[in-house]
C-alpha distance (Angstrom), angle and dihedral (degrees) to the residues before:
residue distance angle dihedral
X1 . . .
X2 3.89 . .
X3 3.48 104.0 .
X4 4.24 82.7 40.8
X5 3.90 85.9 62.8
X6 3.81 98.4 31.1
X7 4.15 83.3 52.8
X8 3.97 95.6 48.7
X9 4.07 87.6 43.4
X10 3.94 92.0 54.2
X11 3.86 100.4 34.4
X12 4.01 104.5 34.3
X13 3.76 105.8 22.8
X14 3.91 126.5 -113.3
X15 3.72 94.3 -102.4
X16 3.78 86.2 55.1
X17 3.84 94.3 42.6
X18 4.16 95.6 40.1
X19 4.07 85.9 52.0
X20 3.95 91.2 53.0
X21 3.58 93.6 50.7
X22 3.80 94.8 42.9
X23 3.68 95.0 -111.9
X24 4.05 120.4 149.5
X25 3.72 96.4 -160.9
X26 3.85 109.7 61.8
X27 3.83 91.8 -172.1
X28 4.03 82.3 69.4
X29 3.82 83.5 71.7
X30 3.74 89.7 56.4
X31 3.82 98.0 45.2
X32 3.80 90.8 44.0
X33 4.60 83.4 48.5
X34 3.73 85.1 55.6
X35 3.71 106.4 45.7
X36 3.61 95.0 -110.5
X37 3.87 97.3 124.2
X38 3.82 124.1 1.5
X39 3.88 109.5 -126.3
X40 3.96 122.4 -103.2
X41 3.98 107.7 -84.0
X42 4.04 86.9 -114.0
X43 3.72 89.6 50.8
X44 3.64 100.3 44.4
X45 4.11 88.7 52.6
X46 3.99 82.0 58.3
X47 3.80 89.7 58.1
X48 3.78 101.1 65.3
X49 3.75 102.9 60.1
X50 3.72 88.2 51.3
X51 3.57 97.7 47.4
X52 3.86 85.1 49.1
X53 3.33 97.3 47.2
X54 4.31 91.6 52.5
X55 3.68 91.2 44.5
X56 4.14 85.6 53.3
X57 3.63 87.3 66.7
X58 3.50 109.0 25.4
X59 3.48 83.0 57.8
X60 3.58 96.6 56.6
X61 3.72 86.3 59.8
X62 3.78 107.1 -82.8
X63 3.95 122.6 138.3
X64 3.71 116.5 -127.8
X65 3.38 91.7 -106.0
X66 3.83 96.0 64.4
X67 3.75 86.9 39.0
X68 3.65 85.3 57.8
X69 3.80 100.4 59.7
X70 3.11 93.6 39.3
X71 3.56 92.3 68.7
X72 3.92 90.3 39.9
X73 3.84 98.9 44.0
X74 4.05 124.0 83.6
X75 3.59 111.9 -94.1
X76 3.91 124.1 -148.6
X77 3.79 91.1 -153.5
X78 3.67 84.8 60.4
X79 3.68 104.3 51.1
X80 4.20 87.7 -91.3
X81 4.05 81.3 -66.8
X82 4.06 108.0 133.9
X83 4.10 120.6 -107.6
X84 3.50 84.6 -117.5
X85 3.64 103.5 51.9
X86 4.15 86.3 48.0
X87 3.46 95.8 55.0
X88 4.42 92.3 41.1
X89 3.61 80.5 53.9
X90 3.83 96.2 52.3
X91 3.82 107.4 -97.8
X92 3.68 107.5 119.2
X93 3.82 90.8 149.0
X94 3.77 90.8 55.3
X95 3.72 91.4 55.5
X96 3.25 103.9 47.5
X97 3.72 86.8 53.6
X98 3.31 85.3 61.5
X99 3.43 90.9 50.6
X100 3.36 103.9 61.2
X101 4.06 96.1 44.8
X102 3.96 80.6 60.5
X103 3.78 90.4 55.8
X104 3.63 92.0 34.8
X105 4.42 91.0 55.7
C-alpha cells in the first residue's frame, strides 16, 4: 500500500490523488506517501484501482506526465466526463475501460 501511495504522490500529484479518493486536504496524500499516517481503511481500498489503472499505462510506455492528463482530461469513452471524476464518483471499472482503449489506440 506504501509504495501504491508513494507511486500516485510522485507520478499524479497529491491534489490529483486526494480528489480521486475524495479527500479535501491534499497534503493527506503526502503524509499518508511518507508513512506519517496510514490512510482510513475506506480510503486506502480507493487507492488500488488508481494505482492499477496508472501502472496500466505507464507500463505501456507512457511518462507520468501523459498519464497525468489523461486522468485529468475529458474522455469520449466516458461521456466527455474526466477519468478522475469517474473513478471519485465510484466507477473504477469504467475507467479502466478506458484505460485500456488508450493503450489499445
Amino acid at each position: 500500500m506504501d509504495r501504491q501511495i508513494s507511486y500516485l504522490h510522485d507520478a499524479l500529484g497529491q491534489k490529483l490523488v486526494a480528489y480521486m479518493v475524495g479527500i479535501e486536504d491534499p497534503r493527506e496524500i503526502g503524509r499518508w506517501s511518507k508513512e506519517e499516517r496510514a490512510p482510513a481503511p475506506e480510503r486506502g481500498k480507493a487507492v488500488q484501482p488508481i494505482f492499477r489503472t496508472a501502472r496500466l499505462l505507464a507500463d505501456h510506455g507512457e511518462a507520468n506526465s501523459v498519464v497525468r492528463a489523461w486522468f485529468m482530461g475529458m474522455n469520449p469513452q466516458l461521456g466527455e466526463r474526466s477519468p478522475a471524476e469517474v473513478i471519485r464518483d465510484g466507477d473504477t471499472a469504467m475507467a479502466v475501460r478506458a484505460a485500456l482503449a488508450f493503450v489499445a489506440a
